[in-house]
N, C-alpha and C positions, 0 to 999 in steps of 0.2 A: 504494500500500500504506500503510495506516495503520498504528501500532504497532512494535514493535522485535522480535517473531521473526521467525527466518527463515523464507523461504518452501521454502527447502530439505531440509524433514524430509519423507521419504518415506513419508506414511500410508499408500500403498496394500497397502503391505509390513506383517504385525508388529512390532512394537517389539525383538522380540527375535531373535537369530540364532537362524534357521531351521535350520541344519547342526545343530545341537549339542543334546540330550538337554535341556537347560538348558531352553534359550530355547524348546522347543517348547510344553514342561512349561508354564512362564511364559505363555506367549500363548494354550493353551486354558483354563488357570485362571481368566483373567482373561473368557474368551470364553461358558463356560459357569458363570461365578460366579451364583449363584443370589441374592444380594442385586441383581443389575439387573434380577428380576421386580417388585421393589418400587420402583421406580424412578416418581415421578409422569410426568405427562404433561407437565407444564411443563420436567422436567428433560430429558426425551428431546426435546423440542422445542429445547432451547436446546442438546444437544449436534449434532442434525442443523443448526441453522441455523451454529453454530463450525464440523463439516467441513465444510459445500457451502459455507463462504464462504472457508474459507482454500485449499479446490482453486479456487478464484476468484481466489487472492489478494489476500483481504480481510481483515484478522487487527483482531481486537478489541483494544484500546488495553488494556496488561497483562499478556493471554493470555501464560503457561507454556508451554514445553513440555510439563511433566507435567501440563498441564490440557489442552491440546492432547490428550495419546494416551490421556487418562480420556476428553475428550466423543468420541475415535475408537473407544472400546472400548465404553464403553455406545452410541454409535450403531448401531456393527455388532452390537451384540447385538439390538437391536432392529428395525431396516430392515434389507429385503431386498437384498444387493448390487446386484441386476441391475434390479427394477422401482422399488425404493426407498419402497416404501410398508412400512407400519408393519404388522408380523406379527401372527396374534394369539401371546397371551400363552403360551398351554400349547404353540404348536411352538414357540418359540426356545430357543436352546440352553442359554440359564440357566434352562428349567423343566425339561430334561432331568435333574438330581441327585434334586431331590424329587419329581417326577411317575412316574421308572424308578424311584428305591426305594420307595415307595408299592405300585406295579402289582407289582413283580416278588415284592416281599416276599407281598403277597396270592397271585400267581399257586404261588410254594411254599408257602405256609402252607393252602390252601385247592385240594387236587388228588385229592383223594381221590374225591370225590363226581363225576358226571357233572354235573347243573344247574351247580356250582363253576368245574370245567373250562369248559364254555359260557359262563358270564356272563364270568371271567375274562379268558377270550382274547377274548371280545369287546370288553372293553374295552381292553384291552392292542392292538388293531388300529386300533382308534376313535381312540385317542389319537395310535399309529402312522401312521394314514392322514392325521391334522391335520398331522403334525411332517413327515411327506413332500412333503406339498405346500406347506406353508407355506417348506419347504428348498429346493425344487425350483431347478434350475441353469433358466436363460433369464428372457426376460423377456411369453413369451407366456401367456396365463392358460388355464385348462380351464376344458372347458362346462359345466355343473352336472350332464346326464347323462354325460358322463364324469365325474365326481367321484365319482356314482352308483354307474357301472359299477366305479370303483377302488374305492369301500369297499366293495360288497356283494364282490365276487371277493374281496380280503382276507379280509378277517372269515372267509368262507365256509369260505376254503382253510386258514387258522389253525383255527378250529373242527375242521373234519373232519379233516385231521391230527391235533391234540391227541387227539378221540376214539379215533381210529385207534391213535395208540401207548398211550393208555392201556389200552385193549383190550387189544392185546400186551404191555404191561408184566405183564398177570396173569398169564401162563407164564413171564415172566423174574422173575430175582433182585428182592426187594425194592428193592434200594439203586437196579435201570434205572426203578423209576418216576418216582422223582427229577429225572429228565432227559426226563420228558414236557414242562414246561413249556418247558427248552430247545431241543429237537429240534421243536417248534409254532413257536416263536418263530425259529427260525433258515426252517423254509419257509416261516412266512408272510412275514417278509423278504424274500425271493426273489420273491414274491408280488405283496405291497404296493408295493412301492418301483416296480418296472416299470410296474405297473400306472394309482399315481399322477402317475408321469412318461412315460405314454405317450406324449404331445405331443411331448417329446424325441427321441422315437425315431421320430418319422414326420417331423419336420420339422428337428429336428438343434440344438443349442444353440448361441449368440455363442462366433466361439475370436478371438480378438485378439492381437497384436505384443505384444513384449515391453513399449512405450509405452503399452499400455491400448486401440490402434487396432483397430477392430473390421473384422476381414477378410471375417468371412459365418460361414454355419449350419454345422454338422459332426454327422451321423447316427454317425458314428466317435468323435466327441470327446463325445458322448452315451452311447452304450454301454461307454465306457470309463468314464467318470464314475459312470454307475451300479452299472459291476460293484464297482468301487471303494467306492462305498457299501454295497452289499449285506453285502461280503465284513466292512468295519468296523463294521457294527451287529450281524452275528454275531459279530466277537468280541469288542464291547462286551458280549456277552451272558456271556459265559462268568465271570467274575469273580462275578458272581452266584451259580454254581453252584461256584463255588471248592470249596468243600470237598468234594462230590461230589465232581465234577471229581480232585481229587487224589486222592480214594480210588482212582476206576476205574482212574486212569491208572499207580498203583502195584502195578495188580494186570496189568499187560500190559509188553510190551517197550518204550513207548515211558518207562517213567515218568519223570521228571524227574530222579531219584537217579541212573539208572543213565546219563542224557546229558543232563547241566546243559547241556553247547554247544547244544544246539537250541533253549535258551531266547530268547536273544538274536536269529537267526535266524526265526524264529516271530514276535516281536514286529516285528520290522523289515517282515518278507513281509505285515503289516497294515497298513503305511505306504505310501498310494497318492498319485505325483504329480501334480498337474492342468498335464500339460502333454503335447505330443506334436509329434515332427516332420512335416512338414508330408507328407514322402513320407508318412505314414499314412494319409492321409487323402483324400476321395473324389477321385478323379481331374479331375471338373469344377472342385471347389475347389482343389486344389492347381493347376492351370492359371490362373487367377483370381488365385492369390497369386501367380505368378510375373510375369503380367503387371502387378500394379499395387502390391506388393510383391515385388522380384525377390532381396532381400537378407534376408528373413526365411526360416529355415532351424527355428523352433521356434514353435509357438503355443502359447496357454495358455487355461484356460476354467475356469470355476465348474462345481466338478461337483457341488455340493450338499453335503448335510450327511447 
């Protein structure tokens, strides 16, 4: 080992305690901060060659800590955890601020018209269907006729929903048309996201020891991961239609006045963990882990973004 930090800071982990509202806050800030789109290529080069050399244990003569968990936070913003190649630009999670209010702002400002609605959500899928694959958990790549098959089925299934409820919005209240663009976006979600991460669900994503040791595939630790995603990009959606949203919801029994405690509750039941015991999981695999892992009782997996 060259240099004088320790090799003991655990990057695999966020910087900040995970438990606590804080630290969660703290480590997506930092995860989807929209200044690492601007980020040169020489600088995301020198932050990937600082992590893979200090999990080497090779530390640069100088190297901080705080310079440490800056080149760990622009790295992960830009490489894929699992294949480790360099994303493109508009799915990582620091273009998600300006790329979602861009789309979303157009998608409500421009709903009135059918051609609107169509372009719209088209593109609001397109964008969706890069940022899905580009997130996707595993390390196996899709064919380009499945990439194919994922955007045309998206798009298609957004579109015709959107029209669908716009249609029925003309017999309901002015204020439900409002909520065309949310109720499209919330199935094409359901949609897309399966769709793009098919491969997952036929052949199963890496679930590994608490050490990072890779045990094998898990079709279970796949479909958990994705429902998990689905369920957080629909309610990443809803804040958008915030003020909708609390109109409708004051005009029914759930509204927020009449039972603030569900707020709390709500926001939590949107907080999905990437992890599972092993009894969960497929019968062949869990047999496998017993024999060559007989002490591991929980796995863990990238379920994506």
């Amino acid at each position: 080992m060259s240099g004088d930090l320790s090799l003991d800071i655990n990057i695999k982990e966020p910087r900040w305690d995970q438990s606590t509202f804080m630290g969660r806050a703290q480590h997506f800030f930092f995860v989807t901060d929209p200044r690492n789109i601007l980020k040169s290529s020489k600088t995301l080069e020198d932050a990937r060659v600082t992590v893979e050399n200090y999990r080497l244990g090779v530390v640069r003569p100088g190297l901080t800590e705080d310079e440490l968990w800056r080149a760990k936070y622009i790295y992960d913003s830009a490489f894929h955890p699992d294949t480790g190649e360099k994303m493109v630009v508009v799915g990582r999670m620091s273009a998600q601020v300006p790329m979602n209010m861009t789309i979303t702002g157009c998608m409500l400002t421009f709903y009135r018209t059918t051609p609107a609605v169509v372009f719209w959500q088209w593109v609001n899928q397109s964008f969706n269907a890069v940022v899905n694959y580009t997130n996707r958990s595993g390390d196996a790549a899709l064919t380009t006729n499945q990439l194919a098959a994922a955007y045309v089925s998206a798009t298609t299934g957004a579109v015709v929903t959107a029209l669908g409820l716009k249609s029925l919005a003309k017999r309901l209240p002015a204020v439900m048309s409002r909520f065309v663009p949310f109720f499209a976006v919330a199935a094409a979600n359901c949609i897309n996201i399966p769709f793009m991460r098919q491969r997952e669900l036929k052949y199963g994503i890496p679930v590994t020891d608490e050490n990072g040791n890779r045990l094998g595939e898990s079709v279970t630790a796949a479909k958990s991961g994705i429902i998990q995603v689905v369920v957080s990009r629909i309610g990443m959606a809803v804040p958008a239609m915030g003020k909708h949203c609390s109109h409708f919801l004051s005009l029914t029994v759930f509204s927020p006045q009449r039972f603030p405690v569900l707020n709390a509750p709500v926001q939590v039941g949107l907080v999905g963990l990437c992890s599972m015991t092993v009894s969960s999981l497929e019968p062949d695999l869990q047999e496998r882990i017993r024999q060559n892992s007989p002490h591991t009782t929980t796995v863990f997996f990238n379920k994506g973004l």
